[in-house]
C-alpha positions as CSV (number, residue, x, y, z in Angstrom):
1,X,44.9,-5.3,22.1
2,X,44.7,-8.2,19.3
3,X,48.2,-9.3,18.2
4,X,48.0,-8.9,14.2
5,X,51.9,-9.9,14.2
6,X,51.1,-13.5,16.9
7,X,48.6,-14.9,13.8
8,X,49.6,-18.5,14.0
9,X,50.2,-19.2,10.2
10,X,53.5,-21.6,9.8
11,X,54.6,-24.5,10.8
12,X,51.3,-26.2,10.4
13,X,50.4,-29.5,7.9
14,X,50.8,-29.4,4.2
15,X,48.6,-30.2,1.8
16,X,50.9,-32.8,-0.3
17,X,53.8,-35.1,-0.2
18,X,56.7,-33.3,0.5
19,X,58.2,-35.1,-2.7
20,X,55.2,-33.7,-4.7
21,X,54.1,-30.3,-5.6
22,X,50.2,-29.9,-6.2
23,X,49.7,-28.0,-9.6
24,X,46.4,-26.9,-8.8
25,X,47.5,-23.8,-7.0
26,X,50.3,-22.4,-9.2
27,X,49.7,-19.3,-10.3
28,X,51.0,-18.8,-14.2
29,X,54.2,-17.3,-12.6
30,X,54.8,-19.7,-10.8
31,X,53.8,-23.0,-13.1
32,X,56.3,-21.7,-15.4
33,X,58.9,-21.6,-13.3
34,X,57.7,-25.1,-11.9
35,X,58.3,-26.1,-15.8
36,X,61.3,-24.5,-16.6
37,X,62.8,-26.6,-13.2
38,X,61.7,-29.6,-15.3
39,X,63.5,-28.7,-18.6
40,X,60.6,-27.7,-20.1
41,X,59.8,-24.5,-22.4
42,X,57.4,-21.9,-20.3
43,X,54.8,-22.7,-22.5
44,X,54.0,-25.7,-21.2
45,X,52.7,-23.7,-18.0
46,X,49.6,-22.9,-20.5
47,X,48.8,-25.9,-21.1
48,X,49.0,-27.0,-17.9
49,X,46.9,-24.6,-16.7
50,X,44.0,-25.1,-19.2
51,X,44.2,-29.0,-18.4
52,X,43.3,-28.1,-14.8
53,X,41.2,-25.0,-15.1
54,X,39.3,-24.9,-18.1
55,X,39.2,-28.5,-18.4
56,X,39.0,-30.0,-14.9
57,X,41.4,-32.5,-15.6
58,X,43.5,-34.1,-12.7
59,X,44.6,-37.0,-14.5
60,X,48.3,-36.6,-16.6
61,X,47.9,-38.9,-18.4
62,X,44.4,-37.5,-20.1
63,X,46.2,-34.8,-20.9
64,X,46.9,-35.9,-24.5
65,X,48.7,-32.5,-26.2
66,X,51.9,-33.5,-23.6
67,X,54.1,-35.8,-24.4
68,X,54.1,-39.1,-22.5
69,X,58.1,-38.9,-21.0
70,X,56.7,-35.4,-19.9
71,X,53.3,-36.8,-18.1
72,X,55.3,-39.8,-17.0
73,X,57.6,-37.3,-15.4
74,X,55.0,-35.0,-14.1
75,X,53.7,-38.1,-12.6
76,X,57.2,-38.4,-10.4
77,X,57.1,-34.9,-8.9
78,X,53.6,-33.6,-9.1
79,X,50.0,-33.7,-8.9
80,X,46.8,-32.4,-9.5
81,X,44.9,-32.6,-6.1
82,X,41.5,-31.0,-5.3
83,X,40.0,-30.9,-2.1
84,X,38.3,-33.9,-0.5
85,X,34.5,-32.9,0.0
86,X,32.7,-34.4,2.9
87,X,29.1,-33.4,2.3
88,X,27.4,-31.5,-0.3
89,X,23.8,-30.1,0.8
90,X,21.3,-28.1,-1.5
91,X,19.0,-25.6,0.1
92,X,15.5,-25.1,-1.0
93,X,16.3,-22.1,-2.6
94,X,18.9,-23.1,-4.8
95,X,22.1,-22.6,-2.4
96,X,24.7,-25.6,-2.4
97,X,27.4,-25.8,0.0
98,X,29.9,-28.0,0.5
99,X,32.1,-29.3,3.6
100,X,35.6,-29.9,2.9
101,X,37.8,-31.8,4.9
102,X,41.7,-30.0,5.3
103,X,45.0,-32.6,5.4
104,X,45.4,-32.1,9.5
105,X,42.3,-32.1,10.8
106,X,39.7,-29.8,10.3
107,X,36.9,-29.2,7.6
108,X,36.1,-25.8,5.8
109,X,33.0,-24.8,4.1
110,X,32.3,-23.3,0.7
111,X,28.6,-21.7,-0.7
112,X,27.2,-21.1,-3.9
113,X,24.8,-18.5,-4.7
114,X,22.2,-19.0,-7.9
115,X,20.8,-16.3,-9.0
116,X,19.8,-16.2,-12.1
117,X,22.5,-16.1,-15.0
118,X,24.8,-15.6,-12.0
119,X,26.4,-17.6,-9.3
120,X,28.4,-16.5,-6.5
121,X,30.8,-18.7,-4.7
122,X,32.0,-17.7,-1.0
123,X,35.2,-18.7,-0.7
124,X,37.2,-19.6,2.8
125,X,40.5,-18.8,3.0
126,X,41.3,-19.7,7.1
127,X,40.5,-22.8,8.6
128,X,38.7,-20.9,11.6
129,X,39.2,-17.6,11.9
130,X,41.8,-16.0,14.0
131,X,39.6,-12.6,14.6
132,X,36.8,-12.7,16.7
133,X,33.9,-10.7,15.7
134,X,31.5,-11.3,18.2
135,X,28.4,-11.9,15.6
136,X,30.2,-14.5,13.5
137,X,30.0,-18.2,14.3
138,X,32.8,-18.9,12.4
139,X,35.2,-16.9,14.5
140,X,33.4,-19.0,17.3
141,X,35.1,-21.7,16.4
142,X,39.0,-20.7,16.9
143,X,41.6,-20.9,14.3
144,X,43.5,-23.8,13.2
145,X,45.7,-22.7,10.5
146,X,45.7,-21.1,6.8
147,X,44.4,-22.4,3.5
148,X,46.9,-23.1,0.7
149,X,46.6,-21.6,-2.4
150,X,45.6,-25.2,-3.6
151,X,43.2,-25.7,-0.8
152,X,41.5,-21.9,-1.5
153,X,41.2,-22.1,-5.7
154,X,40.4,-25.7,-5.3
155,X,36.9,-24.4,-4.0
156,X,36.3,-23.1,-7.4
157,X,37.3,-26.3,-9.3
158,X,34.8,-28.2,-7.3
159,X,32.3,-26.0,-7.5
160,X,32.4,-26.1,-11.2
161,X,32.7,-30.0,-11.3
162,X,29.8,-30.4,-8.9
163,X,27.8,-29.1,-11.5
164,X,29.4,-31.1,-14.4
165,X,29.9,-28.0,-16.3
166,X,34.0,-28.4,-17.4
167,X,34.8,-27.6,-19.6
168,X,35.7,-23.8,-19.1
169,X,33.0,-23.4,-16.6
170,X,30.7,-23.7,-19.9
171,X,27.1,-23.4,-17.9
172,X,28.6,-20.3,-16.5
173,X,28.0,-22.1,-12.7
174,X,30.6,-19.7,-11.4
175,X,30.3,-16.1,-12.7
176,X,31.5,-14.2,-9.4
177,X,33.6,-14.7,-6.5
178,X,33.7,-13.3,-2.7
179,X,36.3,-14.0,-0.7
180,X,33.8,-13.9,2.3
181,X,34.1,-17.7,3.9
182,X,35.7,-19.0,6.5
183,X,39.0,-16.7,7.8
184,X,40.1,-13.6,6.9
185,X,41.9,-13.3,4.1
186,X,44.4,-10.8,4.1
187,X,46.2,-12.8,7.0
188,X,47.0,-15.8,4.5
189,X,47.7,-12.8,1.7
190,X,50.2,-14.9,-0.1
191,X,48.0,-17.8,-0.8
192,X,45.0,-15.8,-1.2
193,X,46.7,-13.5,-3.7
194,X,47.8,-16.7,-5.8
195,X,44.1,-18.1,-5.8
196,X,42.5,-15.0,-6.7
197,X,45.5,-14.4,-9.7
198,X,44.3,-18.0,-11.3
199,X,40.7,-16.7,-10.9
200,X,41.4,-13.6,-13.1
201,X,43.9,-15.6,-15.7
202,X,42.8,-15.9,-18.8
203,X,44.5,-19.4,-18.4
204,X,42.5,-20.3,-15.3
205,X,39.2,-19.3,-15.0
206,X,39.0,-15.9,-16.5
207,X,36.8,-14.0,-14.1
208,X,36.7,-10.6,-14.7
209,X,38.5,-8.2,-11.8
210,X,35.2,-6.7,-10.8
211,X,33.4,-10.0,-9.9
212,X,36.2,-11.2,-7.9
213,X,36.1,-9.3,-4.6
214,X,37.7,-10.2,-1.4
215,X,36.4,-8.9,1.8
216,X,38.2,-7.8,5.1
217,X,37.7,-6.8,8.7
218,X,40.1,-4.6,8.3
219,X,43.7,-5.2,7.8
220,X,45.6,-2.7,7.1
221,X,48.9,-2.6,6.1
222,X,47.4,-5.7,3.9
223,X,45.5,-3.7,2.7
224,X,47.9,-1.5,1.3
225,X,50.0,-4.1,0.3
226,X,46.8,-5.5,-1.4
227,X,46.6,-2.3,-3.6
228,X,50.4,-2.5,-5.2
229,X,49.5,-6.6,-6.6
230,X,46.1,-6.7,-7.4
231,X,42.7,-5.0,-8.7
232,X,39.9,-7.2,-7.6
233,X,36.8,-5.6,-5.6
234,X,36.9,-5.1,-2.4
235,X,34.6,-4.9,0.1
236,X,34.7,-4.1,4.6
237,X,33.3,-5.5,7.3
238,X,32.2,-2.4,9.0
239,X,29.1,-3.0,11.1
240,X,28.8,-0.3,13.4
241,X,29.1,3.5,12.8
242,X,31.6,4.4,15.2
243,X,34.7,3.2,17.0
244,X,33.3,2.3,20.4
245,X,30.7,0.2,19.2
246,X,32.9,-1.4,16.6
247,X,35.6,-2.1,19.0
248,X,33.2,-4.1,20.7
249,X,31.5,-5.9,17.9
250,X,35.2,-6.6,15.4
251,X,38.0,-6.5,17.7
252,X,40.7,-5.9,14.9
253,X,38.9,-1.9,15.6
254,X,40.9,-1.2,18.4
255,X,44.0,-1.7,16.4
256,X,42.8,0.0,13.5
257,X,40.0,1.8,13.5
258,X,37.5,3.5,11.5
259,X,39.2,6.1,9.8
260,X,42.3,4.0,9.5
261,X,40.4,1.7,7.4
262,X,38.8,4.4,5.2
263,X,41.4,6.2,4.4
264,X,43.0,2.5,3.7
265,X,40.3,1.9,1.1
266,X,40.9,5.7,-0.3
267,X,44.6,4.8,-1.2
268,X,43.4,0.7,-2.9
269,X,41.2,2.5,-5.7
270,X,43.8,5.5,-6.1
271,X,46.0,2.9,-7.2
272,X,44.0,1.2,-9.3
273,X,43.6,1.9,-13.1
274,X,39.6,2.2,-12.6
275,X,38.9,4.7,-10.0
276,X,35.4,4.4,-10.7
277,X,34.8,1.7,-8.6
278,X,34.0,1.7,-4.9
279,X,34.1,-0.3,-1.9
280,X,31.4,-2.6,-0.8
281,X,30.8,-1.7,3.0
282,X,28.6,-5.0,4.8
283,X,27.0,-4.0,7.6
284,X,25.1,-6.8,9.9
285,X,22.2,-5.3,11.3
286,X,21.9,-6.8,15.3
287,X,18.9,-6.0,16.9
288,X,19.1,-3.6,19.8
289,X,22.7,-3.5,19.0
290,X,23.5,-0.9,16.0
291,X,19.8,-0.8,14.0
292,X,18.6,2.2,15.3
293,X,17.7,5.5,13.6
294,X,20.5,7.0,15.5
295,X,23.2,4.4,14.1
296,X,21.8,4.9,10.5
297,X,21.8,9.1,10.6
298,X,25.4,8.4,12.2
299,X,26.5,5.8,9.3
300,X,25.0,8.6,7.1
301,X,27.2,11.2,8.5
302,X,30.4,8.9,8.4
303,X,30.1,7.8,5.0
304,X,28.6,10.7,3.2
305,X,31.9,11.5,1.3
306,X,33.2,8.3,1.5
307,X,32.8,6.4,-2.3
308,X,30.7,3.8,-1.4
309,X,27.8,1.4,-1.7
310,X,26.3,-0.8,1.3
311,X,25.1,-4.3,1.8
312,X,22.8,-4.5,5.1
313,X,22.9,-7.7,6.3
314,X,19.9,-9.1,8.6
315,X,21.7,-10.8,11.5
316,X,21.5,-14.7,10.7
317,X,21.1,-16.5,14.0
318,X,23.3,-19.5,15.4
319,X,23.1,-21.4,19.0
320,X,25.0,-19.3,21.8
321,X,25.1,-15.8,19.2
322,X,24.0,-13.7,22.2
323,X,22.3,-11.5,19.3
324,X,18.8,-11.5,17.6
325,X,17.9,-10.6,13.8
326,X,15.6,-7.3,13.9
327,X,12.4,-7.3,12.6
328,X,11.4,-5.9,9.2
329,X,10.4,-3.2,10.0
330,X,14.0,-1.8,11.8
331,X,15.5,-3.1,9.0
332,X,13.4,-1.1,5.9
333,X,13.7,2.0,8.4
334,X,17.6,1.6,8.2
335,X,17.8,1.3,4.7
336,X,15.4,4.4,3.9
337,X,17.9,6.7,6.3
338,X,20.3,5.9,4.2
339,X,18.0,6.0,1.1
340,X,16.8,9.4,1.6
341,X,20.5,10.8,1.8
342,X,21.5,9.6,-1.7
343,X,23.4,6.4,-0.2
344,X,23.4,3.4,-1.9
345,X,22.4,0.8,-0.4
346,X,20.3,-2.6,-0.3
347,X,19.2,-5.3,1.8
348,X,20.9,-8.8,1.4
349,X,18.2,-11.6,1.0
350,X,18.7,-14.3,3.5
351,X,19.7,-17.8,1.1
352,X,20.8,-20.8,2.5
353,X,20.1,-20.6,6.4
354,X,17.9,-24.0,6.0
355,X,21.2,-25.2,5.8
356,X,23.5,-23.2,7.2
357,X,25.1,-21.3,4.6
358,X,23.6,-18.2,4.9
359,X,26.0,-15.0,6.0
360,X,27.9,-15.4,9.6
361,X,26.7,-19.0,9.4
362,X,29.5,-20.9,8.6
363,X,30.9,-23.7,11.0
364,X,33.1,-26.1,10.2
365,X,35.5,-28.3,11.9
366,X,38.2,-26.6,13.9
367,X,40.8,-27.9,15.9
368,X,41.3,-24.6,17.5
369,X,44.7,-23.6,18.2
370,X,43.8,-20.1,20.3
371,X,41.5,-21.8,22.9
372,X,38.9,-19.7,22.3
373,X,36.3,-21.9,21.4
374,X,36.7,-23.7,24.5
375,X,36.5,-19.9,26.4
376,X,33.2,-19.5,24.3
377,X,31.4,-22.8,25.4
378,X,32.4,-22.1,29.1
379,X,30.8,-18.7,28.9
380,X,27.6,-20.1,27.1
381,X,27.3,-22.8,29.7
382,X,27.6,-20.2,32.8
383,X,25.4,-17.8,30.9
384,X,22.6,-21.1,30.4
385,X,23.3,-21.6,34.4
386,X,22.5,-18.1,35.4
387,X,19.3,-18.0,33.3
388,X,18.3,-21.8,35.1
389,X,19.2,-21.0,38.7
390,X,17.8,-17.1,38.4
């Protein structure tokens, strides 16, 4: 049984000083309280925040509508601090992604998606991932620890500096985001939940609620507690149409399974002000594995009434997956079964994977607290010995 309440998240390297507080992941809420600890009038959290968000500024003293005692003090307790990035690559097609390297060890990636008048950042959130669905080569690599909220929105701001286009994200290089990188989300829910509230400020970066959409496996009681906070998208990681096969394919399953998780996504929209909305379901086709005709008629059957659309997800292959991507042919007949019983659906493009940032691809450096990295590379190296010896 995986141990939800065990996930390692405290007690683990921070970000900054511990005489300095990084500005860069205050929400509004809390920026104005950070200002009214300094004498100041709330206001100032405004200004602050449109320095650092619409701006990119992480220099005080550039920040020429605050008076110089107050940047001077600023400059005592605070700063503005974005991640360091370690590599930036730039795939034929268009995708960028970056390697960033995390204050303890470790390095996280994040991926932007051109396409056309929109771009889509994936977002990580974990450093590692402390699930362990068996088709994702980021939960491979262990778990180290959780993002801050600096660490997670600071993703954004570098995104958007990359491409030179501060102020106010004025070449529109960031138009949605997914909280779909590295980690699940709704196990650093605090942090996340502060990221994804300076996304949607009008004082941050102003994304509207339906193109910020965070993604789980499947958590739910964070789930629910997701639904009383916050109205951004959300989408499931559901890949397999029924409880035995996703027990064995997304481990969270056995502790809450299928139905748990639907009706989970039922009560998210009945609290939301738009009910019109529905949930994104992604669902990696493995060959062999849950791309048959039988798996699509039986997705068919458990998601007929179900308010949804699905994203069908070619399997994206890594060293040691154990799993192959199925042809086209598997993959169109998937997609009509669902088709032809009024489901919507569609077929992800592959973008990225000449350099690693296409879906399940993400790798980066994980100094894995759980061991499990270690247990994978044993069981790779007896599976390569078998095949050699038999």
């Amino acid at each position: 049984m995986l141990d939800i309440e065990s996930h390692p998240t405290t007690s683990v390297s921070t970000e900054t000083p511990p005489d300095k507080i990084n500005l860069l992941g205050l929400s509004r809420e809390k920026m104005e309280a950070f200002c009214i600890a300094q004498g100041e009038k709330p206001f100032r959290a405004q200004q602050l925040l449109k320095w650092i968000h619409h701006n990119g500024v992480a220099d005080f003293d550039a920040m020429t509508n605050i008076s110089k005692n107050l940047r001077a003090q600023l400059k005592e307790c605070a700063e503005v601090r974005p991640p360091e990035v370690v590599s930036e690559q730039t795939s034929k097609d268009g995708t960028r992604k970056w390697a960033i390297k995390i204050p303890g060890g470790g390095l996280v990636e994040t991926v932007l998606i051109p396409d056309g008048e929109r771009g889509t950042l994936c977002v990580s959130s974990q450093v590692g991932c402390s699930l362990d669905c068996t088709f994702c080569s980021t939960g491979k690599q262990g778990f180290q620890r959780d993002l801050t909220a600096s660490e997670i929105i600071g993703q954004v701001w570098l995104a958007i500096k990359s491409y030179d286009a501060f102020p106010s994200n004025n070449k529109k290089i960031v138009t949605n985001v997914v909280m779909m990188g590295m980690g699940e989300p709704l196990l650093n829910f605090d942090n996340v939940v502060d990221a994804m509230n300076i996304m949607l400020d009008d004082f941050g970066y102003g994304i509207s609620k339906r193109r910020v959409t965070l993604s789980t496996s499947g958590v739910v009681p964070a789930l629910d507690r997701l639904g009383d906070i916050s109205q951004v998208s959300l989408a499931i990681s559901l890949h397999a149409p029924n409880d035995e096969l996703r027990n064995q394919l997304v481990p969270i399953n056995r502790r809450y399974p299928i139905a748990d998780l639907l009706a989970a996504c039922r009560r998210y929209w009945e609290k939301q002000s738009d009910t019109h909305r529905v949930t994104t379901v992604e669902y990696i086709l493995l060959a062999g594995v849950n791309d048959s005709t039988e798996h699509a008629r039986e997705l068919v059957h458990l998601l007929k009434d179900f308010p949804c659309k699905i994203n069908l997800i070619p399997f994206n292959p890594f060293p040691s997956s154990g799993y192959e991507r199925p042809s086209k042919n598997a993959v169109s007949r998937f997609w009509q079964i669902l088709s032809d019983s009024h489901i919507v659906s569609t077929i992800r493009s592959t973008r990225g994977d000449d350099i690693d940032a296409a879906c399940g691809q993400l790798v980066g450096l994980v100094e894995d607290r759980t061991k499990r990295s270690q247990r994978h590379r044993a069981k790779s190296s007896q599976v390569q010995a078998l095949e050699i010896t038999g």
